[in-house]
C-alpha positions as CSV (number, residue, x, y, z in Angstrom):
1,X,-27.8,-5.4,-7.9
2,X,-25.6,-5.5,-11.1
3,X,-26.3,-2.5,-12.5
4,X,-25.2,-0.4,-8.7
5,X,-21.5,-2.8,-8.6
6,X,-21.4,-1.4,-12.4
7,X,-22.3,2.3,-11.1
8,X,-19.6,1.4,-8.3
9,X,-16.7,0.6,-10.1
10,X,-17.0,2.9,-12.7
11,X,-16.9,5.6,-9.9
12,X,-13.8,3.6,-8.6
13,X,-12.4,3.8,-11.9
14,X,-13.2,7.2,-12.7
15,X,-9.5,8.3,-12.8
16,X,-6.2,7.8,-11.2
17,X,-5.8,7.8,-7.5
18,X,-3.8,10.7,-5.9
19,X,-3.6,9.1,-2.9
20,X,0.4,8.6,-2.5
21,X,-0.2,6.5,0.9
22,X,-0.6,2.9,0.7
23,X,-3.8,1.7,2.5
24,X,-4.0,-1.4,4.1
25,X,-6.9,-3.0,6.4
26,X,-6.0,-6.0,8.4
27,X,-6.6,-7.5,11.6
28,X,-8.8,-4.5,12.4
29,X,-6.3,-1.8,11.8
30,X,-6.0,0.6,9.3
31,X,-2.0,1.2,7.5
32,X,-0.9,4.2,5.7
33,X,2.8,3.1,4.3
34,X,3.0,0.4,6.9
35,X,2.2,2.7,9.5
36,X,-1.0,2.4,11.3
37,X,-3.0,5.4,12.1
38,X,-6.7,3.9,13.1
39,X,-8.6,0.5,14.4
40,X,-11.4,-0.5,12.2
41,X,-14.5,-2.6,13.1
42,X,-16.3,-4.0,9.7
43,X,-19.4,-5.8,10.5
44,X,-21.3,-6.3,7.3
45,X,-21.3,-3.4,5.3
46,X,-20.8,-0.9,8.3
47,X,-17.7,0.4,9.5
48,X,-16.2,2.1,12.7
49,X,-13.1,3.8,13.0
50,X,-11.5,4.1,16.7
51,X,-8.3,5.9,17.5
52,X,-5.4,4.0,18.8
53,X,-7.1,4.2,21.7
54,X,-9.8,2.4,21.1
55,X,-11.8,5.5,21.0
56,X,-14.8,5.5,18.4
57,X,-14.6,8.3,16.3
58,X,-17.0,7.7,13.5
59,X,-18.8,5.2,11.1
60,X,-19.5,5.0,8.1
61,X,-21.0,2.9,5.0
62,X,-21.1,2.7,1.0
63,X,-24.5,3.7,-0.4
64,X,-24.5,2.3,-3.6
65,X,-25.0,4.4,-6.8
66,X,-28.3,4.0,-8.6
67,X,-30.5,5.0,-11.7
68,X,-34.0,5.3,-11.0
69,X,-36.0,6.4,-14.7
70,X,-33.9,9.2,-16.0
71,X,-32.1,9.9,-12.9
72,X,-28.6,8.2,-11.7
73,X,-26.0,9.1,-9.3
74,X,-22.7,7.0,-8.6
75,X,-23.6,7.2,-4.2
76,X,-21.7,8.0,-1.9
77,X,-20.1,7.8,1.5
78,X,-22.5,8.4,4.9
79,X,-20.8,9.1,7.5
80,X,-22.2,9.3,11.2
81,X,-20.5,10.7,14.4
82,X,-20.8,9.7,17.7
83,X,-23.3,12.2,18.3
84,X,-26.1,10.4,15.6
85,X,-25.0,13.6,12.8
86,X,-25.0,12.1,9.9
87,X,-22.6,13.8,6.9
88,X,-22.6,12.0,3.1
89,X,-19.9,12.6,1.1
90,X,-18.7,12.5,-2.1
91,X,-16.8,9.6,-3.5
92,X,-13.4,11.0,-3.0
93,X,-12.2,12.0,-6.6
94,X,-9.7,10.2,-8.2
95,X,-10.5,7.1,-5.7
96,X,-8.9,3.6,-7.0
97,X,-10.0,0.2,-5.5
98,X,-11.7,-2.7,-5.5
99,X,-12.1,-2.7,-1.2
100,X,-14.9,-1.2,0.3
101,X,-12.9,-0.6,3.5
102,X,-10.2,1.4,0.8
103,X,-13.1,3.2,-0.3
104,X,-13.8,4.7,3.0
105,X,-10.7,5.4,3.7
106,X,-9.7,7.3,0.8
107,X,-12.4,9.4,1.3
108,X,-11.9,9.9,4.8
109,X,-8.5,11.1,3.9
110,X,-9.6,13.0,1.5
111,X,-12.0,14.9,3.9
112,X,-9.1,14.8,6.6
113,X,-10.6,12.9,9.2
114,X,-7.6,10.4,8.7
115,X,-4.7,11.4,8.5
116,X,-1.0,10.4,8.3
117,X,-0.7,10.7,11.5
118,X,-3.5,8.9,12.7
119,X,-7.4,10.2,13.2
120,X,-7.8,14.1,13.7
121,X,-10.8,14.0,16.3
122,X,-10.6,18.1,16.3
123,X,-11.6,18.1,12.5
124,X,-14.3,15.0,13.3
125,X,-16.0,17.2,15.5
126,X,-16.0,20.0,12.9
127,X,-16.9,17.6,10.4
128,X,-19.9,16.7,12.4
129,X,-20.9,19.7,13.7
130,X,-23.5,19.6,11.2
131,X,-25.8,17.5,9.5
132,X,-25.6,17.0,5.4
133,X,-27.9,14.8,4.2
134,X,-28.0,16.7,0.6
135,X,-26.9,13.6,-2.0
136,X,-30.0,11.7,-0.5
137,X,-32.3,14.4,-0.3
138,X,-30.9,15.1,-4.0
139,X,-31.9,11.8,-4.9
140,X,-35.3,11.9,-3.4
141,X,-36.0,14.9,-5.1
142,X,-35.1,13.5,-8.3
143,X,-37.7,10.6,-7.8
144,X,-40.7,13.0,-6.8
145,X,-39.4,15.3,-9.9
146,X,-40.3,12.5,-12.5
147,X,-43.2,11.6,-11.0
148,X,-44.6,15.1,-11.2
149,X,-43.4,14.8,-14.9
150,X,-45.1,11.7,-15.7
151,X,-48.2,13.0,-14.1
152,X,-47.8,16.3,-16.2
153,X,-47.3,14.1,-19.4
154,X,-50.5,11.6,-19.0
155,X,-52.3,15.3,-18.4
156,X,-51.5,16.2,-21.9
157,X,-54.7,13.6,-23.6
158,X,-52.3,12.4,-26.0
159,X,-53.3,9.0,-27.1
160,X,-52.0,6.3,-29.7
161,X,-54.2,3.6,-31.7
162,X,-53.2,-0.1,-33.2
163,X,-52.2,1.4,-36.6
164,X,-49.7,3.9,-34.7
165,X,-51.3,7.0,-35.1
166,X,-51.4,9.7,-32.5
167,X,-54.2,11.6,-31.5
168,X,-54.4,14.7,-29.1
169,X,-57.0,14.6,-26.4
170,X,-60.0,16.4,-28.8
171,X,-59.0,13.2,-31.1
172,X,-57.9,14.9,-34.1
173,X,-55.2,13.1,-36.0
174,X,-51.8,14.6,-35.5
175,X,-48.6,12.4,-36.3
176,X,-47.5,9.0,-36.5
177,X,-45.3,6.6,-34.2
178,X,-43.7,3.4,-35.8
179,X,-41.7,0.8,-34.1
180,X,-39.2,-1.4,-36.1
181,X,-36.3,-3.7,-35.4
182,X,-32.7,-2.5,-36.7
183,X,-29.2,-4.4,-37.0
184,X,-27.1,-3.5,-33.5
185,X,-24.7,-1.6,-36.0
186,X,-26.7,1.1,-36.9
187,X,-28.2,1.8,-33.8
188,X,-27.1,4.7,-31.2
189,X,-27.9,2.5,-28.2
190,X,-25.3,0.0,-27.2
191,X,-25.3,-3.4,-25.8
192,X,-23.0,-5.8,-24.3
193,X,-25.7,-8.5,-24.2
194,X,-25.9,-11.0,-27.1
195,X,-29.2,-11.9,-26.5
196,X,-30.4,-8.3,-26.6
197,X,-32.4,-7.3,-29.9
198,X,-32.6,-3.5,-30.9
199,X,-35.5,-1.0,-31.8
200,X,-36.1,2.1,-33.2
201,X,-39.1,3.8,-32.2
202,X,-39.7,6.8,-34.5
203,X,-42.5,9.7,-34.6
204,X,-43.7,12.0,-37.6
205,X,-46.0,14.7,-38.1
206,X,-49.0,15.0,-40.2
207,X,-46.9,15.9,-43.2
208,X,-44.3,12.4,-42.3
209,X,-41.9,14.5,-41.2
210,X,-39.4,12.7,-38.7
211,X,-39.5,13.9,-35.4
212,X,-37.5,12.4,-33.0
213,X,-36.0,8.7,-32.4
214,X,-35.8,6.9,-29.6
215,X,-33.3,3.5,-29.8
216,X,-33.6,0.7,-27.2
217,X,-33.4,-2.9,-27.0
218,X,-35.6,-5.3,-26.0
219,X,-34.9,-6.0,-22.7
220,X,-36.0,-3.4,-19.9
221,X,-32.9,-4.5,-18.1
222,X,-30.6,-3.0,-20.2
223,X,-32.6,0.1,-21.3
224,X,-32.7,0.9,-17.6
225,X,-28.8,0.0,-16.9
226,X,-28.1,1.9,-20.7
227,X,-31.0,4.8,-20.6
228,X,-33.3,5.7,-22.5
229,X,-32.6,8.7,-24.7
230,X,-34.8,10.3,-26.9
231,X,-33.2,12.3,-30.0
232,X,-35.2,15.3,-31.7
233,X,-35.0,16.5,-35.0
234,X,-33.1,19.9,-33.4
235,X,-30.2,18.3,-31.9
236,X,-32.2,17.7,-28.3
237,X,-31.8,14.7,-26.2
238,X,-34.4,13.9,-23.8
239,X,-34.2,11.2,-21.1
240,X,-37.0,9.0,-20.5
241,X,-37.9,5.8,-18.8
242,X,-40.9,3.2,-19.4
243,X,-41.3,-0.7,-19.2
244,X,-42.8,-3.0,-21.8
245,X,-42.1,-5.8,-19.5
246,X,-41.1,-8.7,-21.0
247,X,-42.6,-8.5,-23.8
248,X,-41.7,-6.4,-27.1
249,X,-44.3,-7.4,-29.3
250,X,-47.5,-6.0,-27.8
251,X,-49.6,-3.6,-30.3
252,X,-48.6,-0.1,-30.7
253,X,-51.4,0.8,-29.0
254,X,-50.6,-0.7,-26.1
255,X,-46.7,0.3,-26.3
256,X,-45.4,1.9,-23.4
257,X,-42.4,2.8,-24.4
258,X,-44.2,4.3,-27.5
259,X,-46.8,6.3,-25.7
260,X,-44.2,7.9,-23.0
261,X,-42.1,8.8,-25.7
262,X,-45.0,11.0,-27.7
263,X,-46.7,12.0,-24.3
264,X,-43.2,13.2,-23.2
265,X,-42.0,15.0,-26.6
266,X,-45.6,16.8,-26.5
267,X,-45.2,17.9,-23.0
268,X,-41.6,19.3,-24.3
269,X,-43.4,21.8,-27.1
270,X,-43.0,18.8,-30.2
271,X,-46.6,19.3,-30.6
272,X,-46.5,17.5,-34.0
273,X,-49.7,18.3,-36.6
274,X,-48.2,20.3,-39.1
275,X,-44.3,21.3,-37.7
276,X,-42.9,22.0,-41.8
277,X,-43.1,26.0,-40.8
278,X,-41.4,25.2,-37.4
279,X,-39.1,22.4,-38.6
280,X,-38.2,25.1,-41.7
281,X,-37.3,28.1,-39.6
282,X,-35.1,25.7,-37.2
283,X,-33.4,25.2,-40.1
284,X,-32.9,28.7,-41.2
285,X,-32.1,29.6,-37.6
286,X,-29.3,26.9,-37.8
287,X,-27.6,27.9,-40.5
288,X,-27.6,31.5,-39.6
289,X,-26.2,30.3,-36.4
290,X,-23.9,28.5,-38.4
291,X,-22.8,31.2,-40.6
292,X,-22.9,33.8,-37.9
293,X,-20.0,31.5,-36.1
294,X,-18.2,31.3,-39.9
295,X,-18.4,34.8,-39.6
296,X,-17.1,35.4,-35.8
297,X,-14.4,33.2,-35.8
298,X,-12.9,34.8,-39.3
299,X,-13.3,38.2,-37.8
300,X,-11.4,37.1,-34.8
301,X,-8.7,35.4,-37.1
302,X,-8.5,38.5,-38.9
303,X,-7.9,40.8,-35.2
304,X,-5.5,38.4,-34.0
305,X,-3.6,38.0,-37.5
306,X,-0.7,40.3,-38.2
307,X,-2.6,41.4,-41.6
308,X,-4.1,44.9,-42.0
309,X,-7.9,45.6,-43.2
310,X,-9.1,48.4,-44.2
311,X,-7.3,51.3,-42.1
312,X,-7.1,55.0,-42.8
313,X,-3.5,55.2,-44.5
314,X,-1.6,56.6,-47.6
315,X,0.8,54.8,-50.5
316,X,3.4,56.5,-52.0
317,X,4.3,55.1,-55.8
318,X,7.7,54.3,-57.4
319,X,6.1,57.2,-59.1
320,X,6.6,59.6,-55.5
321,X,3.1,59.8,-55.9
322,X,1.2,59.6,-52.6
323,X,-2.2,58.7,-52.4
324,X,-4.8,58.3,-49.2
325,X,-7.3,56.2,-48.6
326,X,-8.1,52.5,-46.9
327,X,-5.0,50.1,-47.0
328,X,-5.4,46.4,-47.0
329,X,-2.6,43.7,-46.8
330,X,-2.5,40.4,-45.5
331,X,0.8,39.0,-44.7
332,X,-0.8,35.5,-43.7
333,X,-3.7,33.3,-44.4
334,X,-6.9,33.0,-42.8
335,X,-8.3,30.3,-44.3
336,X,-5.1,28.5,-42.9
337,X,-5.8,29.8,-39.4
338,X,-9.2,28.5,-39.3
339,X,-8.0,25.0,-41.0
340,X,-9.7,26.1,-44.3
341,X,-6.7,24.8,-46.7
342,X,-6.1,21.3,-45.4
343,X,-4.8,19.5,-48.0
344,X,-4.8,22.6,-50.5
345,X,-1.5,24.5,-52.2
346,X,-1.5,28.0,-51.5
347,X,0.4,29.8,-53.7
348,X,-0.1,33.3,-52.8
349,X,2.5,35.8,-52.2
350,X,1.4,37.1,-48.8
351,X,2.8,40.7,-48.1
352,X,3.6,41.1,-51.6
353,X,1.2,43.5,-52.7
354,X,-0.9,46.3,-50.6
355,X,-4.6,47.6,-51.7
356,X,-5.6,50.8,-51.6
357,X,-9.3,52.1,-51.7
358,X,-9.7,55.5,-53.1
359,X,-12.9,56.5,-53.1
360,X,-14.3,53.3,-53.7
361,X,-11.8,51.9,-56.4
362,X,-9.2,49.5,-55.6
363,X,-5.5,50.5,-56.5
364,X,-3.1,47.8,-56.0
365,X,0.5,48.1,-55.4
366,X,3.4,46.0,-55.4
367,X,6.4,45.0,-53.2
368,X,8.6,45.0,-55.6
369,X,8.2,48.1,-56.5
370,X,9.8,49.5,-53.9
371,X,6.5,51.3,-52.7
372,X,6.1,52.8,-49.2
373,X,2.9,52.7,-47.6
374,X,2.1,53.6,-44.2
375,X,-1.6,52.4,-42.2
376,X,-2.6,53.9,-38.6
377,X,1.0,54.0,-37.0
378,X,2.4,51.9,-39.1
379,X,5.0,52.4,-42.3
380,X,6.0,50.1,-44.3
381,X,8.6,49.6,-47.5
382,X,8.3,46.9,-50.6
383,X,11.7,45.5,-50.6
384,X,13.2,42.2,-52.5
385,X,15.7,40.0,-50.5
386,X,14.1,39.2,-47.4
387,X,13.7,35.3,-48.3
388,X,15.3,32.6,-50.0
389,X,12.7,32.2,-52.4
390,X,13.6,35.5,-54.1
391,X,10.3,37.1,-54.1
392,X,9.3,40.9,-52.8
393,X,7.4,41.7,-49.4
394,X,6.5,44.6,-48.3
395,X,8.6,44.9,-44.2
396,X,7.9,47.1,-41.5
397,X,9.8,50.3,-41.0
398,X,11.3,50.3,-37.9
399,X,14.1,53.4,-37.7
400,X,14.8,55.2,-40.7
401,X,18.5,57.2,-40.7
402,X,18.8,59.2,-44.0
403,X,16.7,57.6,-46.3
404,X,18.3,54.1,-45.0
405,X,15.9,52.3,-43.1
406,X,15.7,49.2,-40.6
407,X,13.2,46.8,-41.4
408,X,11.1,43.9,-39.3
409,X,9.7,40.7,-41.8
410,X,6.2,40.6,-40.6
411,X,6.1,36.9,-41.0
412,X,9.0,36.4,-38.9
413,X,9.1,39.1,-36.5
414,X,12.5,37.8,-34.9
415,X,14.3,38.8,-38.3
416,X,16.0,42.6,-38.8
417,X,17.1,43.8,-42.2
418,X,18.8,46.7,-43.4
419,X,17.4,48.9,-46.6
420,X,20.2,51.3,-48.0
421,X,18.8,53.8,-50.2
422,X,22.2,53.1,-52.3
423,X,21.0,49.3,-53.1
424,X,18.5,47.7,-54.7
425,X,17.9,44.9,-52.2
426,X,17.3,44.0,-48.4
427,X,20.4,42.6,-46.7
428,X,19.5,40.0,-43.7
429,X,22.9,39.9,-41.2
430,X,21.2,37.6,-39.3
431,X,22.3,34.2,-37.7
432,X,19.4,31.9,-39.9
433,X,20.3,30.4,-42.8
434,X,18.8,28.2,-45.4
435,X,19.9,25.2,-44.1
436,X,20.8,26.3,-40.5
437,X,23.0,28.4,-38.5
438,X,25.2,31.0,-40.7
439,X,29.1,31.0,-39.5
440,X,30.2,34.5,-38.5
441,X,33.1,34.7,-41.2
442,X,29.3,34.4,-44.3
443,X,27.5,37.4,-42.0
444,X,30.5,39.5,-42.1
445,X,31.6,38.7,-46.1
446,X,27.3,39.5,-46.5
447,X,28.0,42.9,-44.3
448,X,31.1,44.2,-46.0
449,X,29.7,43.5,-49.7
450,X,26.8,45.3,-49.0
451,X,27.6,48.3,-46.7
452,X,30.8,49.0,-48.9
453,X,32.5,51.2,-46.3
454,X,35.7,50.4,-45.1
455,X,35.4,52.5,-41.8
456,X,32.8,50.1,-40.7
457,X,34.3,47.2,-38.3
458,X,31.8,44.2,-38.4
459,X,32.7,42.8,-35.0
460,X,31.4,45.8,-32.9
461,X,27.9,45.6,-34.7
462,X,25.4,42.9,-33.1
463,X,23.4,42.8,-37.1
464,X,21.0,40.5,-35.1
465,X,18.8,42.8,-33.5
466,X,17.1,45.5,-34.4
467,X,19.3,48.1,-31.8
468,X,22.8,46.9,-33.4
469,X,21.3,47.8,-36.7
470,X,20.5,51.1,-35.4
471,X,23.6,51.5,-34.1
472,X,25.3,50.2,-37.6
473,X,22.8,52.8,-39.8
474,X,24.1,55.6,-37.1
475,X,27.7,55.0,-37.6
476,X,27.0,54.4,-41.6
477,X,25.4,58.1,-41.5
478,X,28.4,59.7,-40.1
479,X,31.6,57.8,-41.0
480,X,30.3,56.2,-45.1
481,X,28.0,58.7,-46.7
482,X,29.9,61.3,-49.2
């Protein structure tokens, strides 16, 4: 009786109510925000619902939630018309309350049956046009399931004598099961009791390999209210249920706890004897898996990173010497996308230097040497003064007028500079600044150093964007060059 008002309220509690109305049930009447929309008759734990007419619509009644063995369910609402159909229902989700009669009615709002406006008999005779008696047969189901399972299990032979030692049904010696009390705290299983005591029942193969654990306490109460879980040596969790009654000191032998656990982990291929080979490969299988997954998620950091690996491109060097082959830069880390560097410096200048493979040998070039490389459709320049730090990185092409060029930083996308083949540095006539917004009167003093034409007015040039740069290498072209 406990355990189903503990199944109940957690249900009840299972989230915060989105009913907005607030329900009241008094003096036979049911209130949504004062306003009352149905009678209700509650005798015992059954309740029927009239119109303001006195009309009876439906009943309907709390089945309580339940764990039977390995099975549990938080029940549910049955509902019957006035033609005998009888409809369950989930609890309605998000329902909050203490009150039975609440209960109900949340969930027959929830279904519509209620409404603001009072009871919708059109949509209770839709609603019980139909029987649904699925949560019970669900439940029943469950019950005949384990049987079958149990029966399944005792069919396997396996046996267990006083010293713990398991047996398969020709009698050959196959594994060992030990049981053993532990301190609460290093137990999985979990008590509110303080008069519960915990176990650990534990079962090896030949070789003393551990197999699988099962924790409990020693009260079959609480293992039924809590579960009984049991926890392989691959990650798997199988439910189980057994009684030792009230007593937790019977022989091994005579442990049934202990014997469902082995009959059930033998009837779910843990066939114990010698499992090394098995228990090895598992392994290995694991931590391919495991690296496999390394290996996934860095190749989908790498596609989804603005870095470049290995594509068909050329270089040319401050030499003018251009050579083809595979082009590699990264312009960000992936060991900080996956959450590789936590608590590690990273000092490396990404998007300062390029690799190229030619022919199977690495070349590297450098930003700063004002190299141009270029990889699928994509050009880019080494250039120094696109950061406060002062170092080189190689920037996007993005219009070229005359040898001058645009430029996008590929580390922040939202920045423009401009490359004059007349200067040795990147100018950024951008509104960021070091330690904020730059005033207009520093962006045009920046402009008019570095364009050095007179015939240029600042103010009709947006220098923020990449088409007023355009427009400002255009008019450069035409009205500055000699």
């Amino acid at each position: 009786m406990m355990k189903t008002k503990l199944v109940l309220i957690a249900t009840m509690f299972a989230g915060i109510s989105f009913f907005a109305q607030e329900i009241k049930i008094k003096k036979g009447e049911v209130s949504l925000d004062e306003k009352v929309v149905a009678k209700v008759d509650d005798k015992g734990r059954i309740y029927k619902f009239s119109d303001l007419g006195n009309k009876l619509q439906f009943t309907a009644t709390i089945i309580n939630g339940r764990t039977i063995g390995t099975q549990s369910d938080n029940g549910w609402i049955e509902y019957t018309g006035t033609n005998n159909v009888v409809k369950e229902s989930k609890h309605a989700e998000g329902a909050f309350t203490l009150s039975m009669g609440k209960l109900i009615v949340q969930s027959a709002l929830a279904n519509g049956l209620i409404t603001k406006d009072g009871i919708d008999e059109a949509k209770v005779n839709e609603f019980f046009a139909t029987e649904d008696r699925s949560l019970s047969e669900a439940r029943k189901n469950g019950i005949t399931a384990q049987k079958t399972e149990a029966v399944n299990e005792d069919a396997t032979g396996i046996s267990i004598d006083y010293d713990g030692n398991i047996k398969d049904n020709t009698g050959k010696f196959i594994g060992t099961v030990t049981r053993a009390n532990i301190e609460a705290s290093q137990s999985k299983f979990k008590s509110k009791s303080m008069m519960d005591k915990f176990l650990e029942y534990r079962v090896f193969d030949v070789n003393k390999i551990l197999i699988a654990k099962l924790p409990c306490s020693d009260s079959d109460m609480t293992n039924e209210d809590k579960g009984l879980v049991i926890y392989t040596y691959d990650n798997k969790e199988i439910p189980m249920t057994a009684k030792n009654g009230m007593e937790f000191k019977i022989p091994i032998a005579v442990d049934k706890i202990a014997s469902r656990m082995v009959k059930k982990l033998y009837a779910n291929g843990y066939t114990l004897g010698d499992m090394k080979p098995t228990i090895e490969a598992a392994a290995k299988d694991k931590r391919d898996a495991a690296n496999q997954r390394s290996v996934d998620a860095e190749n989908k950091a790498k596609a989804e990173s603005s870095n470049i690996y290995n594509l068909p491109g050329y270089v040319i060097s401050k030499e003018g010497v251009k050579k083809e082959g595979a082009v590699t830069i990264e312009f960000e880390s992936i060991d900080a996308k996956l959450g590789r560097e936590k608590g590690i410096s990273d000092l490396t200048n990404y998007g300062g230097t390029v690799t190229v493979n030619l022919d199977g040998k690495n070349e590297v070039y450098k930003a700063k040497d004002n190299v141009k490389f270029c990889a699928g459709e994509k050009c880019f320049l080494g250039v120094s003064g696109t950061n406060t730090l002062g170092k080189s990185e190689f920037c996007e092409i993005v219009s070229e007028n005359d040898g001058n060029y645009i430029l996008n930083d590929v580390k922040s996308p939202e920045d423009y500079y401009i490359k004059l083949t007349s200067q040795p540095k990147a100018v950024y006539l951008g509104e960021k600044g070091a330690f904020g917004k730059r005033k207009t009167e520093k962006i045009k003093a920046a402009f008019d150093e570095y364009m050095k034409c007179p015939a240029l007015d600042f103010s009709k040039y947006d220098t923020k964007t990449k088409d007023g740069l355009v427009h400002v290498l255009a008019d450069y072209s035409a009205q500055c060059k000699k």
